[in-house]
C-alpha positions as a Markdown table, in Angstrom:
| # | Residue | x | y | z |
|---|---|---|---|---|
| 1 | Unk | -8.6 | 28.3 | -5.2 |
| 2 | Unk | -12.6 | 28.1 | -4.8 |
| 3 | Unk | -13.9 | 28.4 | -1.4 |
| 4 | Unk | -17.6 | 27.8 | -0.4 |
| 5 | Unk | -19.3 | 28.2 | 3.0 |
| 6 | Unk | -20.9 | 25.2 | 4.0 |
| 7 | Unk | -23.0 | 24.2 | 6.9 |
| 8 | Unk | -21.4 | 22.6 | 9.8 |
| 9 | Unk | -19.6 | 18.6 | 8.5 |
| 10 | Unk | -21.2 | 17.1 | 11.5 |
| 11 | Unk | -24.7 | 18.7 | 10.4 |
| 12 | Unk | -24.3 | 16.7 | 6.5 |
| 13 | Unk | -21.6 | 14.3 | 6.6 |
| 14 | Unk | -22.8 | 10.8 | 7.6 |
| 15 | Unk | -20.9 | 9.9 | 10.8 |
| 16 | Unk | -19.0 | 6.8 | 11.3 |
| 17 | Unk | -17.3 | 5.8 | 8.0 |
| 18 | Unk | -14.5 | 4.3 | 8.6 |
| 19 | Unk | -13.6 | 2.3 | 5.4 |
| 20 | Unk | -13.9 | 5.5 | 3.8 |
| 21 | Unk | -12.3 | 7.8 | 6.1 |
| 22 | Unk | -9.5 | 5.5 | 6.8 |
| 23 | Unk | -9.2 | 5.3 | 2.5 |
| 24 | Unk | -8.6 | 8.9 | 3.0 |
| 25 | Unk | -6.0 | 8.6 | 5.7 |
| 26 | Unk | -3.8 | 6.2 | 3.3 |
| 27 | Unk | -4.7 | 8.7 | -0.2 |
| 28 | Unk | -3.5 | 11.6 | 2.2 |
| 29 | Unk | -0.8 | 10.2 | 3.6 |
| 30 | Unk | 0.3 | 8.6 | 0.5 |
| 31 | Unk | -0.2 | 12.1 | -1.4 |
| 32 | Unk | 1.5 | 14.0 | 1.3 |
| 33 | Unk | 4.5 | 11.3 | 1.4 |
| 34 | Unk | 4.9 | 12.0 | -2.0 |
| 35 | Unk | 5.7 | 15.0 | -2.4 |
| 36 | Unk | 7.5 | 15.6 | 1.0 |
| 37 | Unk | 5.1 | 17.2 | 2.6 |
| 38 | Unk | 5.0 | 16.7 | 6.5 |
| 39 | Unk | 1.8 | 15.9 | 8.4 |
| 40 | Unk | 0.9 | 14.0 | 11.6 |
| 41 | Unk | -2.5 | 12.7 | 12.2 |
| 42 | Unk | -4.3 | 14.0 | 15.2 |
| 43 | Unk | -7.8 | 13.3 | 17.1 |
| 44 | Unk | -10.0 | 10.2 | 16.9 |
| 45 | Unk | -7.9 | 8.2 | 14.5 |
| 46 | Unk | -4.7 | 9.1 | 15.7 |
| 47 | Unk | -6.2 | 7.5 | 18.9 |
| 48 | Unk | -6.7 | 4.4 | 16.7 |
| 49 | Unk | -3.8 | 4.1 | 15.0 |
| 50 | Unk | -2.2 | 3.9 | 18.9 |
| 51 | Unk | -4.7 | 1.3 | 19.9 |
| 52 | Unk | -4.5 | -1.0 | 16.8 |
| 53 | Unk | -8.1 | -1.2 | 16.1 |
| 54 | Unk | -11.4 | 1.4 | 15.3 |
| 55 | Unk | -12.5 | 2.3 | 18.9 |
| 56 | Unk | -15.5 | 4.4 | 17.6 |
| 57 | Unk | -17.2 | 6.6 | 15.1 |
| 58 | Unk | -15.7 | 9.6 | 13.7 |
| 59 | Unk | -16.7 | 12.8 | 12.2 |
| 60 | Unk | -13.5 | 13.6 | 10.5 |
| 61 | Unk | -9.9 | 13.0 | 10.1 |
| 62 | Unk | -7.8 | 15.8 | 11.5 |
| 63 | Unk | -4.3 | 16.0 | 10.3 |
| 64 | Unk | -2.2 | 18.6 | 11.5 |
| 65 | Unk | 0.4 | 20.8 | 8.6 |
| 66 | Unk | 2.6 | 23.5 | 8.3 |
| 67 | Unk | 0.7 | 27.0 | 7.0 |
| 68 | Unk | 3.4 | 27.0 | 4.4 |
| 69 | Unk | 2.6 | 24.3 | 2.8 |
| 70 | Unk | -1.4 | 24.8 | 2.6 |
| 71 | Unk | -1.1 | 26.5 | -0.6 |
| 72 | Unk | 0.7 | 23.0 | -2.0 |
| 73 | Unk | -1.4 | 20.9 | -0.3 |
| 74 | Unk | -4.5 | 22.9 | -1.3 |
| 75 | Unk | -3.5 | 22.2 | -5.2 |
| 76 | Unk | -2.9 | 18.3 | -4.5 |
| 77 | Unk | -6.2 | 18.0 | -2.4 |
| 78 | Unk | -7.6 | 19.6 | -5.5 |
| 79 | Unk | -6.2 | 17.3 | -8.1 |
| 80 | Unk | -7.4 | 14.5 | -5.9 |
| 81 | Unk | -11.0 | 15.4 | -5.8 |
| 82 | Unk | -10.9 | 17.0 | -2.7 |
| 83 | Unk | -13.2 | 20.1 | -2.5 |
| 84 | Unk | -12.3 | 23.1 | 0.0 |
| 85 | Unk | -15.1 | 23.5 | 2.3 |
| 86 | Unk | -14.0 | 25.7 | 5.2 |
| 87 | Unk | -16.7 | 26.4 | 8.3 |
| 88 | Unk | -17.8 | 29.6 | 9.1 |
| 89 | Unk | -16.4 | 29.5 | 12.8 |
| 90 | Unk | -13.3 | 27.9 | 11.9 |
| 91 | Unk | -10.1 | 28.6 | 13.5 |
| 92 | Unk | -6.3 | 27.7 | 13.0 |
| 93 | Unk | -7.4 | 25.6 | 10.0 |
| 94 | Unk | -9.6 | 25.0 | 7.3 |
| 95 | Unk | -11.4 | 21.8 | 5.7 |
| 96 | Unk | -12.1 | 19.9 | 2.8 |
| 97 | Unk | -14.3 | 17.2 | 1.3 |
| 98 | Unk | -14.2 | 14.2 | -1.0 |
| 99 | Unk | -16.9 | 11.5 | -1.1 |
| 100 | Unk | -18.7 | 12.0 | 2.2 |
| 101 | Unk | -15.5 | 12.1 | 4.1 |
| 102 | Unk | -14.0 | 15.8 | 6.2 |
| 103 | Unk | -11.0 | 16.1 | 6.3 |
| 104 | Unk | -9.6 | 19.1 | 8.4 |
| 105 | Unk | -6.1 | 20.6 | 8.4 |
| 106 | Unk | -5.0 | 22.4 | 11.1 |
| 107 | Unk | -2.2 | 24.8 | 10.9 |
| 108 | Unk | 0.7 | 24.0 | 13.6 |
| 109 | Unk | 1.4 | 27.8 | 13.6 |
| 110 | Unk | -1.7 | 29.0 | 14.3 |
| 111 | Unk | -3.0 | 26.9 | 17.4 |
| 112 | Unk | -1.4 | 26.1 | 20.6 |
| 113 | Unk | 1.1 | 23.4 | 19.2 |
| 114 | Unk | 3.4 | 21.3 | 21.5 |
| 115 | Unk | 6.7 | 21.2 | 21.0 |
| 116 | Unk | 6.8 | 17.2 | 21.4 |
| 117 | Unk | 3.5 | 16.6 | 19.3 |
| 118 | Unk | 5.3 | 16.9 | 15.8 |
| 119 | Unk | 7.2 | 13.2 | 16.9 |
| 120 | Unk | 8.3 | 10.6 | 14.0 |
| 121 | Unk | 6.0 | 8.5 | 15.0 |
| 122 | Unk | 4.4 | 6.6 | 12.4 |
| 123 | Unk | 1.8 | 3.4 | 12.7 |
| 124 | Unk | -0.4 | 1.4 | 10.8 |
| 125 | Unk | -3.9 | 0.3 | 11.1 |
| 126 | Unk | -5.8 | -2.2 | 9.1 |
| 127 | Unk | -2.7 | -2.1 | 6.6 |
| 128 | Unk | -3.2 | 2.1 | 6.4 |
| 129 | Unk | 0.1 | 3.8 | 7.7 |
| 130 | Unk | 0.4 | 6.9 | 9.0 |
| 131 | Unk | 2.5 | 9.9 | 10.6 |
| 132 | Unk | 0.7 | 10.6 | 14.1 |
| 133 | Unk | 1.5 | 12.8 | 17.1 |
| 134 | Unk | 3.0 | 12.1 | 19.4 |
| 135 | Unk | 1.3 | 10.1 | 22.1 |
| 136 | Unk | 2.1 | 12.1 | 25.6 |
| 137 | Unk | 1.3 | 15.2 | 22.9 |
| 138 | Unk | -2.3 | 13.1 | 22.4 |
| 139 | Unk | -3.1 | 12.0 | 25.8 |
| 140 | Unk | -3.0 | 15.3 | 26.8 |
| 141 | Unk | -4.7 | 16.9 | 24.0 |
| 142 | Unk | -7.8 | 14.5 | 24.9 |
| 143 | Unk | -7.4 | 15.1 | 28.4 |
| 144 | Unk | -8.3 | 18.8 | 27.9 |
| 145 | Unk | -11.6 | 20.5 | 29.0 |
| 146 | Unk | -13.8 | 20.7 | 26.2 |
| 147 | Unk | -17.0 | 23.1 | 26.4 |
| 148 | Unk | -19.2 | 20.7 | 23.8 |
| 149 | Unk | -20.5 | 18.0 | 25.1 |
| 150 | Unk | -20.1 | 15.4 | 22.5 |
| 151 | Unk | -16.7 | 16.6 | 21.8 |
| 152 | Unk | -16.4 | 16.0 | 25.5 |
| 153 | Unk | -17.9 | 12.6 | 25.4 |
| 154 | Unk | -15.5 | 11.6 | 22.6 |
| 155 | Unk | -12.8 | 12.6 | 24.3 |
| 156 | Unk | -13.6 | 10.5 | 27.4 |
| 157 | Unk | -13.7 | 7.4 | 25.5 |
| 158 | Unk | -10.5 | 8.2 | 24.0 |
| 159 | Unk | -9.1 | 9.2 | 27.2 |
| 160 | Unk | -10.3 | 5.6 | 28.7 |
| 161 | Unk | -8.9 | 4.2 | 25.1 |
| 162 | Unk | -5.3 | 5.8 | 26.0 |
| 163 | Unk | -5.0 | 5.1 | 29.2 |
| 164 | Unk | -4.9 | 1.1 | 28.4 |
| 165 | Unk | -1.6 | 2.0 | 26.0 |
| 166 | Unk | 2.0 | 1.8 | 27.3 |
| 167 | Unk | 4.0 | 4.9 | 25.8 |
| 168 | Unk | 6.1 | 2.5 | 24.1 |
């Protein structure tokens, strides 16, 4: 498996795509579905997929997996295009790139995972399914302290985006 260092995503990935990040979501999902590999999408789109509609710009896609299964995942990411491109800070996870999009995977072993965040819940958005965390798991997730300030600033609008959902 190749790895590369790479500068920062935010620092050379165009921001914003979302017909191509949310092609992603449904090539992962579908890729992941296939070969019974369980996920849940987490973050920005995850708070999308909840509210039924792109609410803003996103960087990446963060999906959250099972350490066991990177190695699997790793070699169908690979067949797919996708290129491993892990950041020299990162933590609890590791990235990879296809086309302009990020896509991180974050290990649920490896970070402070909550026990209700690995839910079945699964929605779709603009005809794209996917597996998602839990909402309460997501609410608080956002809700967080965050020490950057854009990630801060993110989270606030997705904070003020959750807050208009039932937990239905």
């Amino acid at each position: 498996m190749g790895h590369r260092i790479v500068p920062r995503a935010q620092d050379r990935l165009a921001p914003g795509r979302p017909v191509a990040q949310l092609a992603a979501v449904a090539s992962v999902d579908g890729l992941l579905t296939q070969n019974g590999i369980r996920y849940w999408l987490f973050g920005g789109w995850a708070v999308d997929f909840y509210a039924g509609a792109i609410t803003r710009a996103h960087d990446d896609v963060d999906i959250a997996v099972s350490l066991g299964d990177h190695r699997r995942i790793a070699a169908l990411l690979a067949r797919e295009g996708w290129v491993h491109a892990p950041e020299p800070d990162e933590e609890g996870g590791t990235g990879y790139e296809r086309e302009g999009v990020r896509l991180e995977l974050t290990f649920i072993e490896q970070v402070p995972w909550p026990a209700d965040a690995s839910g079945a819940d699964r929605r779709e958005l603009d005809g794209v399914a996917a597996n998602l965390v839990s909402l309460a798991a997501l609410k608080r997730g956002k809700a967080a302290p965050r020490d950057d300030a854009a990630d801060a600033a993110k989270d606030q609008a997705d904070v003020a985006t959750l807050a208009l959902l039932d937990e239905t």
